[in-house]
C-alpha positions as CSV (number, residue, x, y, z in Angstrom):
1,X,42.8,-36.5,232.4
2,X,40.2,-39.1,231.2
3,X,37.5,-36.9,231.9
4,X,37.7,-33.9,229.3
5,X,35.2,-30.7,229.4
6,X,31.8,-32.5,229.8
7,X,31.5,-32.1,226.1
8,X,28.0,-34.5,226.1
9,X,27.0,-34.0,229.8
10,X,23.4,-34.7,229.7
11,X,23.5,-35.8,225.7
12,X,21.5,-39.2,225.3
13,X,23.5,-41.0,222.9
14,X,22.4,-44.4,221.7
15,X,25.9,-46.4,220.6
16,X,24.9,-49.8,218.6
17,X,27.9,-52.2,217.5
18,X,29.9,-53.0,221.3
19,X,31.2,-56.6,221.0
20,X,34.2,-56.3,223.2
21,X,37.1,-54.1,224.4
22,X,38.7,-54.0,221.3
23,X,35.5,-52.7,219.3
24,X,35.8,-49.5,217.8
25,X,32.2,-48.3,219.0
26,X,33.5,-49.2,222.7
27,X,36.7,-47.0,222.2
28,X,34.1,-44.2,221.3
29,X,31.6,-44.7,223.8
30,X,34.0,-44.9,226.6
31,X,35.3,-41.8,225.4
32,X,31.2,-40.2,226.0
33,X,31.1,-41.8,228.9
34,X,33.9,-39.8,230.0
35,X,32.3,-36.9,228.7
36,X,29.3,-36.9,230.9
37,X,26.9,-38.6,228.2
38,X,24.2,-41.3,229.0
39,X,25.0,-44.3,226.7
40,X,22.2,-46.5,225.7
41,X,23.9,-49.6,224.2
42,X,22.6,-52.2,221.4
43,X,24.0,-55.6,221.0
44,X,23.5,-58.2,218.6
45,X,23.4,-61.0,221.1
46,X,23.4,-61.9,224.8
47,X,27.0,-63.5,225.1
48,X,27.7,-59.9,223.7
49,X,25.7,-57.9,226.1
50,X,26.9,-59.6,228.7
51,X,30.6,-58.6,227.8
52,X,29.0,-54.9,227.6
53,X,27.9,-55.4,230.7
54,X,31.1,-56.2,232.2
55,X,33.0,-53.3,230.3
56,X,30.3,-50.8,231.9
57,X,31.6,-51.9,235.8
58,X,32.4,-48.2,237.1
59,X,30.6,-46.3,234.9
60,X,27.1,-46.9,236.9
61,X,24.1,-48.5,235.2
62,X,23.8,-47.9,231.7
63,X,20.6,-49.6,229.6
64,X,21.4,-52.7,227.2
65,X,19.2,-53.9,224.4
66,X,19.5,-57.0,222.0
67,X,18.4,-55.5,218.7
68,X,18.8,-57.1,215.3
69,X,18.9,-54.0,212.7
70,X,17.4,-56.4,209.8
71,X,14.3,-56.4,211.9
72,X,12.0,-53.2,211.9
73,X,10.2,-55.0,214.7
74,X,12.9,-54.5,216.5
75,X,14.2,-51.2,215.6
76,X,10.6,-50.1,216.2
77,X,10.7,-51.4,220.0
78,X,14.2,-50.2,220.5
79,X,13.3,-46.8,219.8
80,X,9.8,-47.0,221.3
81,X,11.7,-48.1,224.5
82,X,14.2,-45.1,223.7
83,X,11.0,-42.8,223.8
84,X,9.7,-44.3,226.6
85,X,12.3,-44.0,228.7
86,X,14.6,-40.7,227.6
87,X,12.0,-39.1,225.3
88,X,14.8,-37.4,223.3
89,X,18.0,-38.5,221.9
90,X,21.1,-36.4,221.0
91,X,23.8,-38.7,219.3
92,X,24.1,-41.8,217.2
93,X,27.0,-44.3,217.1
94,X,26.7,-46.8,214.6
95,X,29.5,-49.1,214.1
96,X,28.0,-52.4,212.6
97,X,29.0,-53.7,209.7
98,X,29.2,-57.7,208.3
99,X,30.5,-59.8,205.3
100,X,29.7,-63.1,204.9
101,X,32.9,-65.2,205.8
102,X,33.3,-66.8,202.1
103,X,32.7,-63.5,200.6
104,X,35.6,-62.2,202.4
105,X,37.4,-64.9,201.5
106,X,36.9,-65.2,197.8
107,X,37.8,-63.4,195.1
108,X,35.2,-60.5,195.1
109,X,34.3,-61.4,191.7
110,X,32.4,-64.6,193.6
111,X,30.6,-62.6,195.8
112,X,27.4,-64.1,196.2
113,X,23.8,-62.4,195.7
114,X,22.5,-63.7,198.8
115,X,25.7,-62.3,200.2
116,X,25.7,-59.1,198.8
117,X,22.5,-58.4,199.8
118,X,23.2,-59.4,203.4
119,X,25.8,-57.4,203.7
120,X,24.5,-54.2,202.2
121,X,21.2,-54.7,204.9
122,X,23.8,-55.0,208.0
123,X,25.9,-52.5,206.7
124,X,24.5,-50.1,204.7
125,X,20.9,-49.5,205.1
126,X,21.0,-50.2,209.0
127,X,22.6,-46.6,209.0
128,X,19.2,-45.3,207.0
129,X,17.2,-47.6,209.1
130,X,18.0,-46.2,212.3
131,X,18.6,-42.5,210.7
132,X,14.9,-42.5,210.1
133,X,13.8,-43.6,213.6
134,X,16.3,-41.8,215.5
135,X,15.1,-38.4,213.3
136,X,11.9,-38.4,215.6
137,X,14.1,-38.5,218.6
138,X,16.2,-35.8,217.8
139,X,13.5,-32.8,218.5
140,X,16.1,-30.6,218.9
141,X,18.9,-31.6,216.3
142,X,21.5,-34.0,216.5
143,X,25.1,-35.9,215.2
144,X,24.6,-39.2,213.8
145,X,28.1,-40.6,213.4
146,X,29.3,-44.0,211.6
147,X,32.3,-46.1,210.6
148,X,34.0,-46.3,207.4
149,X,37.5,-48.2,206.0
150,X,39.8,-46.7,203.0
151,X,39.0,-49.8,201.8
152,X,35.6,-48.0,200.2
153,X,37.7,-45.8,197.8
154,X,40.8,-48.2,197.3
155,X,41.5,-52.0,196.4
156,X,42.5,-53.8,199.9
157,X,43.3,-57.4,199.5
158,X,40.2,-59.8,201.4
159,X,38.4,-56.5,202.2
160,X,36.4,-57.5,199.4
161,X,32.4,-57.3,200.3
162,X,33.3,-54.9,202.8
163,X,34.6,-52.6,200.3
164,X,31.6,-52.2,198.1
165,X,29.4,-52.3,202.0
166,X,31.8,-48.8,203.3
167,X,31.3,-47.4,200.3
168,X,27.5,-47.5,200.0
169,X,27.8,-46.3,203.4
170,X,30.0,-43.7,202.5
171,X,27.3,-42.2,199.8
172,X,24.4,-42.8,202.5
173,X,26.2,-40.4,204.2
174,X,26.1,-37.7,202.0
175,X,22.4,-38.2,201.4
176,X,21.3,-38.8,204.9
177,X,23.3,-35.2,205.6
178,X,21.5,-33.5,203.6
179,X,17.8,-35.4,204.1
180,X,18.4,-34.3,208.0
181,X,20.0,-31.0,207.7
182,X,17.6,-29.2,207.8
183,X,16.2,-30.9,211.2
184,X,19.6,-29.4,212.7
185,X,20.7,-33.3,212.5
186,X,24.0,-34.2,211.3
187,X,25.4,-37.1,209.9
188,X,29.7,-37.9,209.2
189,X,31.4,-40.7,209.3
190,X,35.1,-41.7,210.4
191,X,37.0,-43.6,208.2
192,X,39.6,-45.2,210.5
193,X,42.8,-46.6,209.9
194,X,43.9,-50.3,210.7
195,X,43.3,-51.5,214.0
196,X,43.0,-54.7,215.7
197,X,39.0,-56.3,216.0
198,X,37.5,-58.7,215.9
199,X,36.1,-57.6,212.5
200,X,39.4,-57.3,211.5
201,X,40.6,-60.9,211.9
202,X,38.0,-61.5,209.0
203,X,40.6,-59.6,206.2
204,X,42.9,-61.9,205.5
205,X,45.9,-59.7,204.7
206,X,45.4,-57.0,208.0
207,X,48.3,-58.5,209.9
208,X,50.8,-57.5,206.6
209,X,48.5,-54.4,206.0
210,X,48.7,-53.4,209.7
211,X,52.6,-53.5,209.8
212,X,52.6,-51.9,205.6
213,X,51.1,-49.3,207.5
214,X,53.3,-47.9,210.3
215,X,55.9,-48.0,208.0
216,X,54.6,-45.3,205.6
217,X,52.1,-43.2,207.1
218,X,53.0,-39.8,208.1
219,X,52.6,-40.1,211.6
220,X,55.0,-43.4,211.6
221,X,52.4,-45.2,214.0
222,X,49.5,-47.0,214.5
223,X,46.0,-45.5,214.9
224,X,44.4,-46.0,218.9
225,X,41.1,-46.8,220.1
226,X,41.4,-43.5,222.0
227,X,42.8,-41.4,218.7
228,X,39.2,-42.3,217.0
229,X,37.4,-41.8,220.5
230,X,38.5,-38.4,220.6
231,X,37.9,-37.5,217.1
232,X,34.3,-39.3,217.8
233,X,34.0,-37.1,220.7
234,X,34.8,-33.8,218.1
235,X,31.8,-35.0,215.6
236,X,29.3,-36.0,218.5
237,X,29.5,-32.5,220.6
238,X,28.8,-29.2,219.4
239,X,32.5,-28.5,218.8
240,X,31.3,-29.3,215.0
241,X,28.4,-28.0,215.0
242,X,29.2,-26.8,211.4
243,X,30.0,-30.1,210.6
244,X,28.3,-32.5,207.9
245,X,28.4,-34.7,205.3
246,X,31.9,-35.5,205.7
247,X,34.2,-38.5,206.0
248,X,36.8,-37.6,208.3
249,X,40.3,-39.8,208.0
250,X,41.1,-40.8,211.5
251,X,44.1,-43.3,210.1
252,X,47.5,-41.0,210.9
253,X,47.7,-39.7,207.3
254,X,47.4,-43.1,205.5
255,X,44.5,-41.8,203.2
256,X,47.1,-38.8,201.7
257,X,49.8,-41.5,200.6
258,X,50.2,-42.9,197.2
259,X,51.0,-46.7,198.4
């Protein structure tokens, strides 16, 4: 069945990061929808809004704001808005994450500081950008929930930027766990394996990576939109509510291999 236990019935979950059917953050918020959750949905841009839109047909009308996370302007109004119009929020999805193109492309040792810095704004402190807003919202606890690559803890070929971006993620985490713990908010991420995006196409060795990786991971497949959905699901309802802090490998066993 699609439609599991109503894990999230009634949750307000704000998902930021939707570009298109592929995107990870669609696999997971399909997956809440599913769940009985009411999805409030961020986009960078209207051409991807309006593919939001058309992913949401069936799942009656869900609200859909432009938001640009290196602007507290409008973080501010999104979650004034948020306020406004739910008055309490229960979950987080936050699946954005960006590397210039050259910096991807170079050797990392080129990286640039303009770069670098862009990268770790989109990437990094948008997760402690919205924590902090989201904090008010969350009167009565809360799961914040991101998305992380083995790339932060190992050398991937092209991953580059990204690498150093996940992995400053990864320790915002940690610290953003135990800022908010006490608030009964918790924050993990899920690292997941390979999978094709559109963020994806920007690493130029996924496609050999991709295959690599089917080959030797212990579950001899690839990992699924719906595998992370359901583990999304896990760290979103109160199934873990003990849960925090942690980076859970979503990647069928790839993280415990050698090669």
């Amino acid at each position: 069945m699609d439609y599991l236990m109503g894990l999230l019935e009634g949750k307000n979950i704000l998902s930021m990061g939707v570009r298109n059917k592929w995107s990870i953050a669609w696999g997971i918020s399909e997956k809440a929808l599913k769940e009985g959750a009411n999805l409030i949905f961020t986009c960078q841009s209207e051409r991807e809004k309006e593919e939001t839109i058309c992913l949401l047909e069936g799942y009656g009308k869900q609200q859909i704001y432009i938001c640009d996370v290196t602007s507290d302007q409008d973080l501010d109004e999104l979650f004034n808005n948020i306020k406004s119009k739910y008055e309490t929020l229960d979950g987080v999805i936050h699946s954005i994450a960006y590397a210039k193109p050259q910096d991807m492309q170079n050797s990392f040792i080129n990286t640039s500081r303009d770069g670098f810095i862009h990268s770790l704004n989109i990437s990094t402190y948008s997760l402690i950008a919205v924590s902090q807003r989201a904090k008010e919202l969350m009167s009565e606890g809360g799961s914040i929930i991101t998305l992380t690559f083995i790339g932060a803890k190992r050398v991937i070929n092209g991953y580059n930027m990204m690498g150093v971006a996940k992995a400053a993620l990864e320790a915002s985490v940690i610290y953003l766990a135990s800022d908010l713990g006490p608030l009964g908010i918790r924050v993990n991420a899920i690292s997941a394996g390979a999978i094709k995006t559109a963020s994806a196409k920007g690493v130029k060795s996924f496609i050999s990576l991709n295959d690599t990786i089917k080959e030797k991971v212990p579950l001899k497949r690839g990992i699924t939109l719906e595998d992370i959905g359901k583990s999304a699901i896990y760290l979103l309802s109160g199934l873990s509510s003990g849960v925090t802090g942690e980076i859970l490998h979503v990647d069928c066993g790839y993280n415990i291999r050698g090669i």
